[in-house]
C-alpha positions in Angstrom: 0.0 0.0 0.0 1.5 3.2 -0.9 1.4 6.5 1.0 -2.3 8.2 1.1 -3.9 5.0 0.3 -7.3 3.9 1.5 -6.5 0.5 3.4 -10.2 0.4 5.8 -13.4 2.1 6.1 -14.2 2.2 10.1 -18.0 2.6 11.1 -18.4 2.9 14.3 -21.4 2.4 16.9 -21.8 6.5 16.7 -20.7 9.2 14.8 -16.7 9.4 15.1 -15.5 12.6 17.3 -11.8 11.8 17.3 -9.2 9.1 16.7 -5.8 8.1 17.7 -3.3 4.8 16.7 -2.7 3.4 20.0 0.8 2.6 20.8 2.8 0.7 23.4 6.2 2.0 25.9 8.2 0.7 22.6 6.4 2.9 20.4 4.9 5.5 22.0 3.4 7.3 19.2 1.5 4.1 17.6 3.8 4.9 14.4 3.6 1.0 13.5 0.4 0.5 15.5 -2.3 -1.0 14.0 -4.9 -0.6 16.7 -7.3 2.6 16.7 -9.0 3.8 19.3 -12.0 6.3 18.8 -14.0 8.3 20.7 -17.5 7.9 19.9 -21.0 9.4 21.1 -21.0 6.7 23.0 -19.9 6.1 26.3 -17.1 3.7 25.8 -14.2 4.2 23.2 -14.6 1.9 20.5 -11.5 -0.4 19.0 -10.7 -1.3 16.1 -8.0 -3.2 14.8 -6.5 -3.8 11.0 -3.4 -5.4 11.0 -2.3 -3.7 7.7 -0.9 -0.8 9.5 0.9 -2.8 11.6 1.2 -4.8 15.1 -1.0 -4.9 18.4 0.6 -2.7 20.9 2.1 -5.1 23.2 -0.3 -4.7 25.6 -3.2 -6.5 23.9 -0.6 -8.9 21.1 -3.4 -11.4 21.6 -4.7 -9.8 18.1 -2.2 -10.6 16.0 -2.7 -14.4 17.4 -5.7 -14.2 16.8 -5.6 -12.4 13.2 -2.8 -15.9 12.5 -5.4 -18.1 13.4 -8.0 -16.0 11.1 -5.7 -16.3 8.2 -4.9 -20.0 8.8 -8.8 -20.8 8.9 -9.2 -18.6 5.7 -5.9 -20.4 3.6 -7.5 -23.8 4.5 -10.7 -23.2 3.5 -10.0 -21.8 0.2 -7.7 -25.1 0.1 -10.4 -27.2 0.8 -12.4 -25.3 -1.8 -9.6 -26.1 -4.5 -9.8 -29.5 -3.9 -13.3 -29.8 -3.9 -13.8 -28.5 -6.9 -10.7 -30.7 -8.7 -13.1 -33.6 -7.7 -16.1 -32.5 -9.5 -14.4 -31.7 -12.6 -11.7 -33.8 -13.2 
């Protein structure tokens, strides 16, 4: 993805007041975050994660486990798809 590129659409619970990337004491600024945090008309903060801009913060890594285990699912499936469809036609 290049710079300026559209890489999500986030619609939250309420309309969107502000936003931040949520970082970690290793990167304090979220700079290779990919966890956003956004306060909403509502009265929690909302999170959302998109592991295209980067990592979890460290404090909540069970994401990117959890993204892995997504991913695996997804790779399988579309395996198990393939072979599927070898069998019907071949």
């Amino acid at each position: 993805t290049g710079i300026g590129s559209i890489v999500t659409n986030v619609e939250g619970k309420g309309d969107i007041n502000s936003f931040i990337i949520a970082g970690d004491e290793q990167d304090p600024s979220g700079n290779n975050s990919g966890l956003i945090l956004c306060a909403t008309e509502q009265s929690k903060l909302q999170a959302f994660y998109c592991p295209i801009l980067g990592k979890a913060p460290r404090w909540c890594s069970f994401l990117d486990g959890i993204t892995e285990e997504l991913e695996e699912d997804t790779t399988s499936t579309k395996e198990q798809q393939g072979e599927d469809t070898k069998r019907v036609y071949d």
